[in-house]
C-alpha positions as CSV (number, residue, x, y, z in Angstrom):
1,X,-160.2,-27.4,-161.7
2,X,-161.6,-26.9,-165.6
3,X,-163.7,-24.5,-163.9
4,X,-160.7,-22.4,-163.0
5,X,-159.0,-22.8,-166.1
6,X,-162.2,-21.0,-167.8
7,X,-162.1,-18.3,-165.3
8,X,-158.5,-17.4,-166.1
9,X,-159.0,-18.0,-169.3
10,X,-162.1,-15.3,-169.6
11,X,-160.1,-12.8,-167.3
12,X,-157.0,-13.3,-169.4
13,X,-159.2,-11.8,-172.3
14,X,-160.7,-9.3,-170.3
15,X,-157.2,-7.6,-169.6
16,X,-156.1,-8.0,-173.1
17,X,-159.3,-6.3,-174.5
18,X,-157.9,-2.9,-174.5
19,X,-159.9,0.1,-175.0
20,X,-160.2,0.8,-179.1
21,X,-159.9,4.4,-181.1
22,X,-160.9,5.5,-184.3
23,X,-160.4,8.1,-186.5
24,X,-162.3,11.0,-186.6
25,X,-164.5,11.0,-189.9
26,X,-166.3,13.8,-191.5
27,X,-168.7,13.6,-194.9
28,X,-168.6,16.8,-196.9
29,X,-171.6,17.9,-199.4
30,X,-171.8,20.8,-201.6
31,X,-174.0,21.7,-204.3
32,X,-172.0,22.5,-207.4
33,X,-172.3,25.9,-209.4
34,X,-169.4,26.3,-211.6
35,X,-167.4,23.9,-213.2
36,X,-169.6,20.8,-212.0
37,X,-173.4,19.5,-211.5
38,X,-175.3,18.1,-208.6
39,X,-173.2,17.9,-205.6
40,X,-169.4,17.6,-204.8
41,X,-169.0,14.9,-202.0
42,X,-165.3,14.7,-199.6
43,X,-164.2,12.8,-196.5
44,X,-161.8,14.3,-194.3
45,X,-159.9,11.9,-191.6
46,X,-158.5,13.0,-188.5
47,X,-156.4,11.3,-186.0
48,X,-158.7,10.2,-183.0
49,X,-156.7,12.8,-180.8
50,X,-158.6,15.4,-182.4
51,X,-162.3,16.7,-180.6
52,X,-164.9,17.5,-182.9
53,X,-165.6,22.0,-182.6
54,X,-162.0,22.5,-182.5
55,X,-159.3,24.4,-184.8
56,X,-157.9,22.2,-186.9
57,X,-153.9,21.3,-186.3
58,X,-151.5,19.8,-188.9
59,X,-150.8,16.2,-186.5
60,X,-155.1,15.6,-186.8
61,X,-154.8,15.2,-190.7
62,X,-155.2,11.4,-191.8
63,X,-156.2,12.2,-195.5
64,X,-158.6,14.3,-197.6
65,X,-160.4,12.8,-200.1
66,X,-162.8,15.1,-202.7
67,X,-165.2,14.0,-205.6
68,X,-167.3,16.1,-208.4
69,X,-168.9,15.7,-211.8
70,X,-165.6,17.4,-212.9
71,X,-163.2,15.5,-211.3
72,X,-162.1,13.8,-208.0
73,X,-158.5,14.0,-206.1
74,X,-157.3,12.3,-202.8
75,X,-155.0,13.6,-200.4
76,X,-152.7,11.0,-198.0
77,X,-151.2,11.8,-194.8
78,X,-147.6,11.9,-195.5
79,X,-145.1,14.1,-196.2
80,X,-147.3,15.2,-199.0
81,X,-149.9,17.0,-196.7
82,X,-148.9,21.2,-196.5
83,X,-151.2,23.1,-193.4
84,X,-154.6,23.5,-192.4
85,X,-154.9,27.2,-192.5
86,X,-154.8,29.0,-188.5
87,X,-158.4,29.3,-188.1
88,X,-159.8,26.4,-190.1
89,X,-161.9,24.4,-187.5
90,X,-165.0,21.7,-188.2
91,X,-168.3,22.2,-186.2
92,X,-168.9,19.7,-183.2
93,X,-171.5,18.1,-185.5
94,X,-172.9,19.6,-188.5
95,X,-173.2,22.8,-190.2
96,X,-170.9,25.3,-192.5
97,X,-167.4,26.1,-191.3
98,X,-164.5,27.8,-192.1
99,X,-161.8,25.2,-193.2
100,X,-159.0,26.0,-195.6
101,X,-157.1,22.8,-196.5
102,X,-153.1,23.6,-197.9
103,X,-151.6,21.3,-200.4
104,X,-147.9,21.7,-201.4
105,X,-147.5,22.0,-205.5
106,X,-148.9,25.8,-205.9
107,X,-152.4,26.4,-205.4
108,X,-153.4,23.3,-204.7
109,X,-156.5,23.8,-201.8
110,X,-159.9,22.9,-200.8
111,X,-161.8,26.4,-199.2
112,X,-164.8,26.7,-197.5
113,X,-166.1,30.0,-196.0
114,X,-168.2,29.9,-192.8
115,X,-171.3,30.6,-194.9
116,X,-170.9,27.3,-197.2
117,X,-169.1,28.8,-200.2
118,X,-166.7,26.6,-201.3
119,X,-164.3,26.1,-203.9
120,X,-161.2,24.1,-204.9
121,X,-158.2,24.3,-207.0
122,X,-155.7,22.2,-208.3
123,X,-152.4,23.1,-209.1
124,X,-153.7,26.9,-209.9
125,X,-156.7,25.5,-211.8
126,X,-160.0,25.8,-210.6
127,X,-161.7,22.4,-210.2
128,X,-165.0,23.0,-208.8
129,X,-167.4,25.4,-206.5
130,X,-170.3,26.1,-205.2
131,X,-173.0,26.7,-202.5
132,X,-174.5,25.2,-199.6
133,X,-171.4,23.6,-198.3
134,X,-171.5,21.6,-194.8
135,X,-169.7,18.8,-192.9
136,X,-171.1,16.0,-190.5
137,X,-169.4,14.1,-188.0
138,X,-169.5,10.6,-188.8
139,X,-170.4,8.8,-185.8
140,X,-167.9,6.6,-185.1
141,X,-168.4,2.9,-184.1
142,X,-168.7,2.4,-180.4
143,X,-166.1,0.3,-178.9
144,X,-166.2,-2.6,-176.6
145,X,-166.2,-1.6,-173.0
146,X,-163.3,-3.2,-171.2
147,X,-164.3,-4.2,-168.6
148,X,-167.4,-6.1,-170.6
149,X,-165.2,-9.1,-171.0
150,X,-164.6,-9.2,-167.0
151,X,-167.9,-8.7,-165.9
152,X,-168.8,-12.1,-168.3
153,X,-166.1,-14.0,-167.2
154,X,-167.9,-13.4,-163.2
155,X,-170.8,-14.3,-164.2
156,X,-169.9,-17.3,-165.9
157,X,-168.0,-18.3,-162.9
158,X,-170.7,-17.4,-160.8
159,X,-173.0,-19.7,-162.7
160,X,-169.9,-22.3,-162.4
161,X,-169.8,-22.6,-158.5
162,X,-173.5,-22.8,-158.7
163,X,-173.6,-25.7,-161.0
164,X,-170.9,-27.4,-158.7
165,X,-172.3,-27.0,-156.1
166,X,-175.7,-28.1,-156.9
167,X,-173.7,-31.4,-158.5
């Protein structure tokens, strides 16, 4: 009968290991040419509902965050985020895009042109720019499979009946 309980106990598990998301995460890198040195680092978060090559939609924003020589801001996902810009998209997995990044609070932005320009201003001041601009997809964790926990929980039961039977 403890044999049982075990079994249940694993399949029990099994259904309640649901399948996980993540965000979608993507590192920015720059090269700074006025108004900063070296290179200009970001992280943009989207909600997991986004797919990676697509135009960009106000409900994927999580937050924006953006760092320089010169000066670093970050940007929650509240009420305090404006509009990506229509056309703004992120490659599937790396590379220069077009993305144009709206913050309320008069020119407040982070631009990037398709050919890796980029620049970004803060309340109508110019924080930094540059060349060379390009995101990657960070790959994301990979989550458990679900049914993982069910196809232990057979084989220890299988392994189980076999010692019970043997005994």
């Amino acid at each position: 009968m403890n044999v049982f309980k075990k079994i249940i106990g694993a399949a029990a598990l099994a259904l309640a290991a649901g399948s996980a998301s993540a965000d979608v995460v993507y590192d920015w890198m720059g090269t700074c040419t006025d108004l900063c040195t070296g290179n200009a680092t970001a992280v943009l978060t989207l909600a997991d509902t986004y797919t990676p090559g697509t135009a960009l939609a106000n409900v994927d924003f999580v937050n924006f965050s953006f760092s320089s020589s010169n000066g670093s801001y970050t940007v929650p996902g509240d009420d305090v985020f404006d509009e990506f810009w229509t056309g703004s998209m992120l490659p599937a997995f790396f590379g220069a895009a077009y993305t144009f990044i709206d913050y309320p609070g008069g020119g407040t932005y982070f631009q990037q042109e398709a050919n890796g320009n980029w620049d970004t201003w803060i309340g109508n001041t110019k924080l930094a720019s540059g060349l060379e601009g390009s995101w990657t997809l960070r790959t994301p964790a990979v989550p458990l499979p679900a049914s993982l926990p069910l196809l232990l929980a057979g084989v220890a039961g299988m392994g189980a009946l076999s010692r019970r039977r043997k005994g």
